[in-house]
C-alpha positions in Angstrom: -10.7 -81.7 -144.9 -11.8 -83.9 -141.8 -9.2 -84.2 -138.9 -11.1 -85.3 -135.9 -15.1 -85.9 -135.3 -16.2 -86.2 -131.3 -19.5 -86.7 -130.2 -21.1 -87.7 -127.0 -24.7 -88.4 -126.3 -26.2 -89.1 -129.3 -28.3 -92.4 -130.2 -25.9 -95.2 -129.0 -23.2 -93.0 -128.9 -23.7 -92.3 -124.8 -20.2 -91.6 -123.7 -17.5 -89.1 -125.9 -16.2 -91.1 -128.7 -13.7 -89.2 -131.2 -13.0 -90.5 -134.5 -9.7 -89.2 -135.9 -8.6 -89.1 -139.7 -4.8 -88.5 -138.5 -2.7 -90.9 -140.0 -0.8 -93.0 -137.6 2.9 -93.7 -137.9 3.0 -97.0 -139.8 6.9 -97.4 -140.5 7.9 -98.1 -144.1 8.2 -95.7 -147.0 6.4 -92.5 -147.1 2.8 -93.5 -148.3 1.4 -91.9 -151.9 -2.4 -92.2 -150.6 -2.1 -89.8 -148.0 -3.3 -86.7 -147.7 -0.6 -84.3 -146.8 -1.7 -80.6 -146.8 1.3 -78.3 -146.5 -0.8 -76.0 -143.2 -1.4 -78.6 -141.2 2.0 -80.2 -140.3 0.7 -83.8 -140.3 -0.5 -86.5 -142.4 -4.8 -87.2 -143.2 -6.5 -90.1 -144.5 -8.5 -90.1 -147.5 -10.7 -93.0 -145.8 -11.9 -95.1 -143.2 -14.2 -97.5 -142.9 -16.0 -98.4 -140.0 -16.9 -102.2 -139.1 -19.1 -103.8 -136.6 -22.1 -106.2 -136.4 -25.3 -105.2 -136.9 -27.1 -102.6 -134.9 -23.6 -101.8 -133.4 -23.7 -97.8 -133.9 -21.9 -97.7 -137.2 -24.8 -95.7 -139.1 -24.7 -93.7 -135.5 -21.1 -92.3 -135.9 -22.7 -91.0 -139.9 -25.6 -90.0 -138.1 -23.8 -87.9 -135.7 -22.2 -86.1 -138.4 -25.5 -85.5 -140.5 -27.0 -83.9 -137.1 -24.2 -81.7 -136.9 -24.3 -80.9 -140.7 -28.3 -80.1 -140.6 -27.9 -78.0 -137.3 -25.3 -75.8 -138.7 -27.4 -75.9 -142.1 -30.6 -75.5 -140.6 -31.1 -74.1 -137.3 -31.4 -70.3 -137.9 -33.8 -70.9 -140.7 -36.2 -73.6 -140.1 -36.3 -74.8 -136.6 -39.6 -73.6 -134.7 -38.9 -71.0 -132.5 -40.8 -72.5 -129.9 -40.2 -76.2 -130.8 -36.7 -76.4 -128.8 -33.9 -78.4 -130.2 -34.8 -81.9 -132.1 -32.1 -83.8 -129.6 -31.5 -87.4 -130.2 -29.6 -88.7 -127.2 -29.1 -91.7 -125.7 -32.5 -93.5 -124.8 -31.3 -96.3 -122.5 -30.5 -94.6 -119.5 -31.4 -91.0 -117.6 -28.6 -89.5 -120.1 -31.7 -89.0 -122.2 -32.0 -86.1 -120.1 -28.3 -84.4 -120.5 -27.1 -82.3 -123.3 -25.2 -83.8 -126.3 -22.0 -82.7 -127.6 -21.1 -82.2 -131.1 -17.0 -80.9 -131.9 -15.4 -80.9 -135.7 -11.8 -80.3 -136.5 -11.4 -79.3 -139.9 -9.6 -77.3 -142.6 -10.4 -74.6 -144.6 -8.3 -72.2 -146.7 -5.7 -73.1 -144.8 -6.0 -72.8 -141.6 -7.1 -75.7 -138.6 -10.5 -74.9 -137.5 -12.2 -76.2 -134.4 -16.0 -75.6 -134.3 -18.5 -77.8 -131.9 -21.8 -77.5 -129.5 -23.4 -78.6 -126.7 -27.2 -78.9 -127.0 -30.3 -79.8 -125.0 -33.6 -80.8 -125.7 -35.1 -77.3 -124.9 -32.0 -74.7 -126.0 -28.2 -74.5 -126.9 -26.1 -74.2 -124.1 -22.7 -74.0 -125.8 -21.1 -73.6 -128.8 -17.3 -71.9 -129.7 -15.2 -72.0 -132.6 -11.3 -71.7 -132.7 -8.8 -70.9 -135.3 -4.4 -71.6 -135.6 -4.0 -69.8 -138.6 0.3 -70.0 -138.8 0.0 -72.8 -136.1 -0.9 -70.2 -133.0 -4.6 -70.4 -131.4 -7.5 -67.9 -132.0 -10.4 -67.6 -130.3 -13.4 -66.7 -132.6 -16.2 -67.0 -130.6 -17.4 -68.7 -127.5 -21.1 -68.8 -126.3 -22.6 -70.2 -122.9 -26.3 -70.1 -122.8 -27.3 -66.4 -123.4 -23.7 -65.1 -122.8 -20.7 -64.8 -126.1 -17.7 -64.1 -125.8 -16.3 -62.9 -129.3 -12.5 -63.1 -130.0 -10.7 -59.8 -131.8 -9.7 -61.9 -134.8 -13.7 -62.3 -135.7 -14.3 -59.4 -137.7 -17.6 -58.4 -138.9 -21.0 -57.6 -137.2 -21.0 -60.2 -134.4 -23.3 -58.1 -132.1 -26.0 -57.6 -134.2 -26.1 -60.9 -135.3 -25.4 -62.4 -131.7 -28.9 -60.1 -131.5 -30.7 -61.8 -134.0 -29.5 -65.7 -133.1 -32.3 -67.6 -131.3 -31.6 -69.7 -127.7 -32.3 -72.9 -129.8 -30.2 -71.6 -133.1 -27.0 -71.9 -133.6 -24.5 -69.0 -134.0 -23.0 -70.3 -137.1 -25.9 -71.0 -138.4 -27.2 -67.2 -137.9 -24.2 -65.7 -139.2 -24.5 -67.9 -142.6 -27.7 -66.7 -143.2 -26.5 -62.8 -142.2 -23.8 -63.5 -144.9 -20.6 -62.8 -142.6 -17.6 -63.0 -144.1 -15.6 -64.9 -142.3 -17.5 -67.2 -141.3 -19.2 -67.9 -144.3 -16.2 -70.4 -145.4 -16.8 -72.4 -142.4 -20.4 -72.7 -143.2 -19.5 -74.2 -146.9 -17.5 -76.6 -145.7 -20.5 -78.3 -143.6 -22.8 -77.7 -146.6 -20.5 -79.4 -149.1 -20.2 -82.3 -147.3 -22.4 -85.5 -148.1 -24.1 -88.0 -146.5 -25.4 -91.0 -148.2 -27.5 -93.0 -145.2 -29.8 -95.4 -145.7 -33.2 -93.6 -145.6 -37.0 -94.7 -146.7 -38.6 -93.8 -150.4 -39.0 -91.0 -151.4 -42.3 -89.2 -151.6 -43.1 -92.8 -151.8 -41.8 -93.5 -154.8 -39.6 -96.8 -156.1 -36.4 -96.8 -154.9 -34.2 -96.9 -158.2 -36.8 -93.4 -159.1 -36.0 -92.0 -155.3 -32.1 -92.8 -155.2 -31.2 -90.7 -158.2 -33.9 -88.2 -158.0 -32.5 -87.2 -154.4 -29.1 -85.8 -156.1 -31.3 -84.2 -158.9 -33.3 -81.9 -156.8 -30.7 -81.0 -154.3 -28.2 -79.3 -156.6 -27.2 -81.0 -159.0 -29.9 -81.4 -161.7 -27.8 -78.5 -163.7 -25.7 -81.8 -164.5 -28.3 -82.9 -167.2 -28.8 -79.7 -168.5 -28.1 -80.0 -172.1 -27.2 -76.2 -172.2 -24.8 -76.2 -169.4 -21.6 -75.8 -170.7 -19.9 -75.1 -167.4 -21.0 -78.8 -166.1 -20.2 -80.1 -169.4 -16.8 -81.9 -167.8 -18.7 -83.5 -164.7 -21.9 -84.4 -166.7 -18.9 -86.8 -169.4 -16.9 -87.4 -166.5 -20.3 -89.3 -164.7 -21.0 -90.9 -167.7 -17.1 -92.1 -168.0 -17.2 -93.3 -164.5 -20.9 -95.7 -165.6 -19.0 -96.9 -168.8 -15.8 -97.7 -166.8 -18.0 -100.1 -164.5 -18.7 -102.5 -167.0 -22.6 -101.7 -167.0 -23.4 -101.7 -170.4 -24.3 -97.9 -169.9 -23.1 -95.7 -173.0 -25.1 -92.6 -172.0 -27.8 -91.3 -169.7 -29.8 -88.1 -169.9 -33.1 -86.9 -168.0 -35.7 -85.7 -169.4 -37.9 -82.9 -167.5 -41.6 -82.2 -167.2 -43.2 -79.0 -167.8 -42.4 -77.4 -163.9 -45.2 -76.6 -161.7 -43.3 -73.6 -160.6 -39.9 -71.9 -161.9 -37.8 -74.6 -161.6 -40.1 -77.1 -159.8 -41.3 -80.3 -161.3 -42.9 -83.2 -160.0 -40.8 -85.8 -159.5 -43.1 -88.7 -160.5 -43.0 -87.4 -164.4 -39.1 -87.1 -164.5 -37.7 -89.4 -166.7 -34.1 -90.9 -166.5 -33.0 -93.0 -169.5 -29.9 -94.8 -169.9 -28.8 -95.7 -173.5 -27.4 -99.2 -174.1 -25.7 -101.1 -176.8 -28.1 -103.3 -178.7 -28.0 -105.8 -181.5 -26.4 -105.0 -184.7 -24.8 -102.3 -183.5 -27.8 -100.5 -182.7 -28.6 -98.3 -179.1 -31.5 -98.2 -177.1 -33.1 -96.0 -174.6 -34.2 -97.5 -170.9 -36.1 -96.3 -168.5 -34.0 -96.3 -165.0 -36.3 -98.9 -163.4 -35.2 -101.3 -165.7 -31.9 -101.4 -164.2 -30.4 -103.6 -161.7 -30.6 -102.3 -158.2 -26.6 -102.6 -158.6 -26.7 -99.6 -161.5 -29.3 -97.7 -159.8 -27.0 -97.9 -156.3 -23.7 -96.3 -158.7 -25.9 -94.0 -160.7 -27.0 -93.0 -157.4 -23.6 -92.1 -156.3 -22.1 -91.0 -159.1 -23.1 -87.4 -159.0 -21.8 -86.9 -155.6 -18.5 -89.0 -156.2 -17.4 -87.4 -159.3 -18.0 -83.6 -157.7 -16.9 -84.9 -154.5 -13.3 -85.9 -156.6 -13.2 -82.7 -159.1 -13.8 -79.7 -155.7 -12.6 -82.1 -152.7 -14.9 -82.5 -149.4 -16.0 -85.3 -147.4 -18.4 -87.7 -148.4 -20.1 -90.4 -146.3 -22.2 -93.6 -146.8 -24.0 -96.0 -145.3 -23.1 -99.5 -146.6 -20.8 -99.0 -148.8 -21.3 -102.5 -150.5 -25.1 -102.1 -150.6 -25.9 -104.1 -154.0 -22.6 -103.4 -155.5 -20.0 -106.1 -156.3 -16.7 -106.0 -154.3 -14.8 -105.8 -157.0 -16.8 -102.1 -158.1 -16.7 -101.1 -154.2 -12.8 -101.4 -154.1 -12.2 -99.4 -157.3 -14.7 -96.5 -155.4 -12.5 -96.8 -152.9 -9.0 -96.9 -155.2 -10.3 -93.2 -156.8 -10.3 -91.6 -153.4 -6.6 -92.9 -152.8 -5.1 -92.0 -155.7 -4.0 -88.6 -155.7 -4.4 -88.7 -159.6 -8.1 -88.9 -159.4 -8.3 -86.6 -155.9 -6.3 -83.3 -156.2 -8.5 -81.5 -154.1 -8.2 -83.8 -151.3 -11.9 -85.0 -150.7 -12.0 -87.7 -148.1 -14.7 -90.8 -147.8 -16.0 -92.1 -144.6 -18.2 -95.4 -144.6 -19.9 -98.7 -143.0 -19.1 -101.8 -144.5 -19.7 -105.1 -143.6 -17.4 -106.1 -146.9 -14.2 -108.2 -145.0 -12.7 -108.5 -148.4 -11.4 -104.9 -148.1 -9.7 -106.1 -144.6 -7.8 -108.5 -147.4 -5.2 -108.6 -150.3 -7.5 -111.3 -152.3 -8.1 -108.7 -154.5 -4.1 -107.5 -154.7 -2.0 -105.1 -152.0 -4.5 -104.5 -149.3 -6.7 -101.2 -150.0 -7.2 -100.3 -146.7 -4.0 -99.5 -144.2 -4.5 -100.4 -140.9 -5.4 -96.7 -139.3 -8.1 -96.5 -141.6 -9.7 -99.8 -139.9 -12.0 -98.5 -136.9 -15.1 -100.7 -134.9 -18.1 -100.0 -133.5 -19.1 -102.5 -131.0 -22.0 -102.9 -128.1 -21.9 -102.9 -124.7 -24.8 -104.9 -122.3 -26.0 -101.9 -121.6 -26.6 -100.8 -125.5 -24.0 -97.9 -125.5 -21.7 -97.8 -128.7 -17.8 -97.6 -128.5 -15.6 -96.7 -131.0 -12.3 -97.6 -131.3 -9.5 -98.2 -134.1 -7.6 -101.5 -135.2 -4.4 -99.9 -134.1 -5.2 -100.3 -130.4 -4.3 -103.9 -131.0 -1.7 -103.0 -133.0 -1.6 -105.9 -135.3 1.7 -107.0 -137.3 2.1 -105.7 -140.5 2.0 -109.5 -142.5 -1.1 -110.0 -139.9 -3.9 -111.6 -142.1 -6.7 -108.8 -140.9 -9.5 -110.5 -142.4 -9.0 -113.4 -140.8 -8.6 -111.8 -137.3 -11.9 -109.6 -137.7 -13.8 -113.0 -138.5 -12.2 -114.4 -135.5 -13.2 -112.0 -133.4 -9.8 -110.8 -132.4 -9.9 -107.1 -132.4 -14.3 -107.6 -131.7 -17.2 -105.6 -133.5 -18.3 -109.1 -134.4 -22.3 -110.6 -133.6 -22.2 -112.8 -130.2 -24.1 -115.8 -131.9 -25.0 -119.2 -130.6 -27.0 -121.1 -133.2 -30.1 -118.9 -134.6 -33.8 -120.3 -133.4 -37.1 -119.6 -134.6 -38.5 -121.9 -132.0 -38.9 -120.9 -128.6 -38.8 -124.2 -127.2 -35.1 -124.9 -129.0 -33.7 -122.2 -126.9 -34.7 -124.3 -123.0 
């Protein structure tokens, strides 16, 4: 589970902003949505949604995260060598030249977990990871530039792999690949995670082919597999979760080419059908790009989401409302707050420019008001990040109503929109 995400230096996030899934003491009865795992003492959130005008540095804070991710995922194995470190700091100012900093707290089997890095464009100048297994502080490792420092609670063969681990690799990253033991846990718990950002086509493809076809080929094509018995209960538990959104869906399967390669096919020739109800009680076959960009968006999710649900971890998204109805964005929200549907504790983090989730028009208010946080602008282009509870709004407080008013910012500066010039003298 996700406990606290800081980050400094990258994109529009110039100076250290931390983004804590902590819950805050609301007052009130205890609350059922919470996450509440017995090691940790204290009380997570199993979301947050992050608000703010456009181009205010909400995809940034996702961003951030997938950096980490793919550095911890990536770095040993397929960074060049000689290529330094693909930094992405802040552009606006001469902070483009300074190292970035990248710090996750986190749980796994049990025990608190404190990994980050510091990185520049040409190497990795820190990194350390920390442990309070029973509540009492371990050093693991620590690194500065060429020099580590391992702990006596990291057992395994740190030296030779602190041998093998590149200036612009990451430590973690080399000791995944060198299958040690105990670090290996850690290094699951970035590569389960998700994030769903808005990207371009793939392999230039349509969009409806590309969303779904991005799940298939990264792990999870075994779903479809008509002889997988060990998916069987995700694979009807997907097609529950279409049926349940009222999208005239009864069934889907996917239907592969001859590969290229052992277990390579081209992804042009894949063919995803979805079988619908049809006149006199007769069913029909369509191909996916006859569905509504709505049903491609779920379909889309709906690998992730129901694995996500069934093993825990986090998952994150870009627009959350991106072609789906309110209405079917709350009820993906409701399944990560009920602890009915989430026994393993996964957590979603996402954008939204959706207000109606700030609201009780749709019933109790889904959201509580620590898992309401903002991006917003500065003139000089840097993000900050900051949570509704800094205002600390009353509990009847209509929080809709004060976001659209601008009362707790993250809302677009706007005068009257021109197209021409002349308008504007």
């Amino acid at each position: 589970m996700l406990i606290q995400f800081r980050v400094e230096n990258h994109r529009s996030l110039r100076d250290e902003q931390v983004l804590s899934l902590v819950a805050a003491n609301l007052g009130g009865a205890e609350d059922p949505r919470l996450l509440r795992p017995p090691e940790l003492g204290e009380a997570l959130l199993p979301a947050v949604a992050l608000y703010g005008a456009n181009a205010s540095g909400k995809s940034n804070v996702l961003n951030a995260l997938a950096f980490m991710r793919e550095a911890v995922l990536r770095s040993h194995r397929f960074w060049d060598p000689e290529a330094g470190v693909p930094q992405e700091s802040f552009a606006l100012s001469s902070k483009a030249q300074k190292p970035s900093l990248y710090e996750v707290d986190f749980l796994v089997g049990g025990v608190r977990f404190r990994y980050g890095f510091v990185l520049s464009a040409a190497r990795i100048e820190e990194e350390w990871l920390h442990a309070w297994p029973h509540g009492r502080k371990q050093l693991w490792f620590e690194r500065e530039g060429d020099r580590f420092d391992f702990g006596k609670h990291l057992h395994g063969e740190n030296e030779t792999i602190r041998g093998l681990t590149r200036v612009n690799s990451l430590f973690l990253s080399a000791a995944a690949q060198n299958n040690h033991a105990a670090l290996l846990p850690l290094f699951g718990w970035f590569r389960s995670a998700h994030l769903e950002l808005r990207r371009g086509p793939l392999l230039g493809l349509e969009p409806s082919r590309a969303a779904f076809l991005g799940d298939l080929f990264s792990g999870q094509l075994a779903l479809f597999e008509e002889d997988n018995t060990a998916r069987k209960h995700e694979r009807e538990a997907i097609v529950h979760l279409l049926r349940s959104a009222d999208l005239g869906i009864l069934d889907m399967k996917v239907e592969l080419p001859r590969p290229i390669l052992p277990g390579r096919f081209d992804p042009r020739k894949v063919e995803i059908l979805l079988r619908h109800q049809a006149e006199a009680g007769h069913e029909v076959w369509l191909p996916l790009e006859w569905e509504s960009a709505g049903t491609v968006t779920l379909l889309g999710l709906a690998t992730r989401l129901v694995r996500m649900l069934r093993r825990g971890g986090l998952l994150c998204i870009d627009e959350l409302e991106a072609n789906l109805h309110p209405a079917l964005g709350f009820e993906l929200l409701r399944l990560f707050q009920d602890p009915r549907h989430n026994p393993k504790g996964a957590q979603l983090l996402f954008t939204t420019h959706d207000t109606n989730l700030l609201g009780n028009v749709l019933g109790e208010p889904p959201l509580r008001r620590d898992q309401i946080w903002f991006t917003e602008k500065d003139r000089t282009g840097a993000t900050q990040l900051y949570p509704l509870t800094d205002f600390r709004p009353r509990k009847e407080e209509n929080l809709e109503r004060g976001y659209l008013q601008g009362r707790y910012g993250a809302i677009p500066f706007l005068g009257q929109l021109v197209i021409d010039p002349e308008e504007e003298q």
